[in-house]
Backbone as CSV, one residue per row, in Angstrom:
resi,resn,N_x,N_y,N_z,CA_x,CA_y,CA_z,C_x,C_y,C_z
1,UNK,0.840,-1.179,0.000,0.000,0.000,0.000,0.886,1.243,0.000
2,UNK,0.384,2.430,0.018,0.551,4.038,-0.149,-0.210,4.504,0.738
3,UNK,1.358,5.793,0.515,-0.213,6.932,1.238,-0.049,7.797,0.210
4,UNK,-1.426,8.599,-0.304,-1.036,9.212,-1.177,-1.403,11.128,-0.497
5,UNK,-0.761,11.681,-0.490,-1.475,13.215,0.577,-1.070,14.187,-0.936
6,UNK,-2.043,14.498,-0.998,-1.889,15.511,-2.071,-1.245,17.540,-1.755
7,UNK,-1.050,17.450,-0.423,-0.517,18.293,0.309,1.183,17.964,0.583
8,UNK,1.630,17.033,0.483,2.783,16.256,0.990,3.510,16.623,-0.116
9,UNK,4.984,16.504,0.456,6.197,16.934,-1.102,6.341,15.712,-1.992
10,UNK,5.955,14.376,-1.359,6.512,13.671,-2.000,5.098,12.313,-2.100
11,UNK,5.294,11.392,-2.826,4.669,9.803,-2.178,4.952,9.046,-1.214
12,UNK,4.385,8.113,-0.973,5.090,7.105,0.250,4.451,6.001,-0.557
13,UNK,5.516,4.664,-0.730,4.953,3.537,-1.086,5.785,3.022,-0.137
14,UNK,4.823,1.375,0.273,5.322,0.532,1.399,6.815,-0.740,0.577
15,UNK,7.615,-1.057,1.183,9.011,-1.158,0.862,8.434,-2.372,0.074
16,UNK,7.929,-3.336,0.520,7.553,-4.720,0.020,6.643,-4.422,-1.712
17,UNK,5.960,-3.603,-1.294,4.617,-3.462,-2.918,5.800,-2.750,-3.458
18,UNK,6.757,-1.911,-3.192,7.698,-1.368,-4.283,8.591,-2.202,-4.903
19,UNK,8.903,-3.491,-4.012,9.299,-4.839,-4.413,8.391,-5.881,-5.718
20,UNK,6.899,-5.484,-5.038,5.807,-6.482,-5.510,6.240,-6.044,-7.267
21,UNK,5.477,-4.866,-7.468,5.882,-4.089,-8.633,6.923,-3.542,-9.190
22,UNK,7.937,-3.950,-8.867,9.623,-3.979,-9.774,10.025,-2.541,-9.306
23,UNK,9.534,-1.340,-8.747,10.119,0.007,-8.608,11.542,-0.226,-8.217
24,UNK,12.758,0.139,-9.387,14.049,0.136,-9.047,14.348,1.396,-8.609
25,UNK,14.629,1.187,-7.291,15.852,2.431,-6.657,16.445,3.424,-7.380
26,UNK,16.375,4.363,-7.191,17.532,5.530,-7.594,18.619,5.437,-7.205
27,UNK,19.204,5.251,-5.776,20.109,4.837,-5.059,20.517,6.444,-4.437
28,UNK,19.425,7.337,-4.380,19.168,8.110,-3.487,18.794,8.247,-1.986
29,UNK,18.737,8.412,-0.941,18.056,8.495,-0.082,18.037,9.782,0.699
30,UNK,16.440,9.837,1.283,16.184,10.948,2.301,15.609,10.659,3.447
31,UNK,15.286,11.266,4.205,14.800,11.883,5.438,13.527,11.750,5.357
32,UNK,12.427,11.164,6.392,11.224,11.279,5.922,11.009,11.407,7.507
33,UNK,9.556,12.416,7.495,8.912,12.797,8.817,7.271,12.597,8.362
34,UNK,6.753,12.925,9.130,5.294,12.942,9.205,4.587,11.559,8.416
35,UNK,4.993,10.919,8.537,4.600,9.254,7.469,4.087,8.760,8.903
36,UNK,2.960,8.037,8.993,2.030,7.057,10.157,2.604,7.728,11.697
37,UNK,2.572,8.934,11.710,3.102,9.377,12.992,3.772,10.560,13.213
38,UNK,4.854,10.831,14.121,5.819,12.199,14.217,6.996,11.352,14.172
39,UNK,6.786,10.022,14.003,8.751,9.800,14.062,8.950,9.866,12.776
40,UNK,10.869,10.167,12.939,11.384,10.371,11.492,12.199,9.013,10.997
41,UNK,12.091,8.219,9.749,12.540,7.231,9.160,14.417,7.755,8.685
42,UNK,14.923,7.226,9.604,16.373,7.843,9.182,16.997,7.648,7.679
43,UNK,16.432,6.650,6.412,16.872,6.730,5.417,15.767,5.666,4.885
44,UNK,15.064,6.786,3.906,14.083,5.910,3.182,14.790,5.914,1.751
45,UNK,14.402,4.965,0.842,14.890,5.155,-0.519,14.114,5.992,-1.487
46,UNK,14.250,6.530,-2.734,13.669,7.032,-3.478,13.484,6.140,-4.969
47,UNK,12.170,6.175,-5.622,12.108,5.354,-6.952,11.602,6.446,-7.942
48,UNK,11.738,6.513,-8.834,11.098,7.750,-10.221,10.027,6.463,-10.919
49,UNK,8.574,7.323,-11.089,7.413,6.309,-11.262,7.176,7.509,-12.837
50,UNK,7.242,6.527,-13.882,6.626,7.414,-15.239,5.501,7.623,-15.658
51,UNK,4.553,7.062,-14.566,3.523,7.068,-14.967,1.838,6.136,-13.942
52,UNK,1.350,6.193,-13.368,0.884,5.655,-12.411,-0.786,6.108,-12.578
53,UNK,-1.432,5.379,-11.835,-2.834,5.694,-11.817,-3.519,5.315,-10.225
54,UNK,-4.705,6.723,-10.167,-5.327,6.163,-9.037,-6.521,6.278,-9.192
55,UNK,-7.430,5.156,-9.243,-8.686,4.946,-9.503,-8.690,4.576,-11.018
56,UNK,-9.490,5.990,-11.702,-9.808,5.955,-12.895,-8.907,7.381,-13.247
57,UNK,-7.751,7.387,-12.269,-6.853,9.192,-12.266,-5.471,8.414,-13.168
58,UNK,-5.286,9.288,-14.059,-3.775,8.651,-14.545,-2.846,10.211,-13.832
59,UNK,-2.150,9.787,-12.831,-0.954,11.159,-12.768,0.216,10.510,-13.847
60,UNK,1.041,11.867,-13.871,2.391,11.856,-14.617,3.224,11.181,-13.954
61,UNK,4.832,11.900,-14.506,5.714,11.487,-13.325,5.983,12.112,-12.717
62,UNK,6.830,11.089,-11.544,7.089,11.738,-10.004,8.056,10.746,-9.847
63,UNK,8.147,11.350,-8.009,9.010,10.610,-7.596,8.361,9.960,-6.109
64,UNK,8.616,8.561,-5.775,7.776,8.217,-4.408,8.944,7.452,-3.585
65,UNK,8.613,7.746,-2.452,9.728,7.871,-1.115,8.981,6.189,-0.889
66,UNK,10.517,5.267,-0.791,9.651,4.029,-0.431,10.140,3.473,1.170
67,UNK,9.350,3.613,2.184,9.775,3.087,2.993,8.904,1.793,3.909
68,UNK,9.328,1.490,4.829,8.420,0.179,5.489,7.227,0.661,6.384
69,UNK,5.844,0.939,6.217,5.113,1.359,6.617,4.162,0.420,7.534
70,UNK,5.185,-0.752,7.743,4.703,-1.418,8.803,3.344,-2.425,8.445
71,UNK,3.042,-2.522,7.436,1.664,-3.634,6.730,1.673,-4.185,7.107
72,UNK,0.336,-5.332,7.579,0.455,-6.640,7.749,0.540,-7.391,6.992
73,UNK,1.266,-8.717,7.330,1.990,-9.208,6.275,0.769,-11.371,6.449
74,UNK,0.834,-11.522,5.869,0.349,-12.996,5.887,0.313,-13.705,7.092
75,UNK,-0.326,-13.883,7.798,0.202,-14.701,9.290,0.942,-14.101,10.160
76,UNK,0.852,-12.727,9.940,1.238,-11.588,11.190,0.100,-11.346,11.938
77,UNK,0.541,-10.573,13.440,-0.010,-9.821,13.808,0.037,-7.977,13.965
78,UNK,0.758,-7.842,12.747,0.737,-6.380,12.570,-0.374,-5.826,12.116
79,UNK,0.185,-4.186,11.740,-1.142,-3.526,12.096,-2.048,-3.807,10.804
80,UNK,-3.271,-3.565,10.406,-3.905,-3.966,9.067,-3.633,-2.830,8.230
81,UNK,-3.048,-2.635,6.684,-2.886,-2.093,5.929,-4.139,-0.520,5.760
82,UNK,-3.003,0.851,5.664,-3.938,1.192,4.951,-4.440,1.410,3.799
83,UNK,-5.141,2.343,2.958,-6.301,2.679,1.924,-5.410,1.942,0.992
84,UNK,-6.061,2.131,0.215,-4.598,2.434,-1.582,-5.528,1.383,-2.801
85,UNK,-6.655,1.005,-2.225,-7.595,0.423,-3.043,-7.734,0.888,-4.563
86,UNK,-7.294,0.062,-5.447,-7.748,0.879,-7.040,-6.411,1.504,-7.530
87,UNK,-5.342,1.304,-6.436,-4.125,1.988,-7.437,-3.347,1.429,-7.671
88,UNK,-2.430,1.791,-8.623,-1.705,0.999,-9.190,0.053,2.016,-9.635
89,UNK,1.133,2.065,-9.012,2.419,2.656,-9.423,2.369,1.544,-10.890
């Protein structure tokens, strides 16, 4: 999953779905704050997306900050995923 904040500088995709869907690394990294909380992720990676859709929305390109947003995973007890229904990087 994502979060997608249309107020926010950047995207957030979760580390594993940036896996699921092939997003190769830049081999950049930054600083990320305000993602599921006030703590700061000391080095998230960055991926360049050419083209993506949400819903029935096609955006351009960008760039989305991928870090571990903590999903539940198959036979965990982590937390349950949020929104991101209908999209697709």
């Amino acid at each position: 999953m994502f979060a997608l904040d249309t107020g926010a500088s950047a995207g957030v995709i979760d580390e594993d779905v940036a896996d699921q869907v092939g997003l190769a690394r830049t081999g950049e990294s930054r600083s990320v704050s305000g993602i599921l909380g006030t703590g700061r992720v000391p080095v998230a990676r960055v991926a360049r997306v050419a083209q993506w859709t949400v819903g029935d929305v096609r955006l351009g390109p960008g760039e989305v900050t991928i870090i571990d947003l903590g999903l539940k995973k198959p036979g965990s007890q982590g937390p349950t995923p949020p929104g991101g229904r209908g999209t697709e990087p």
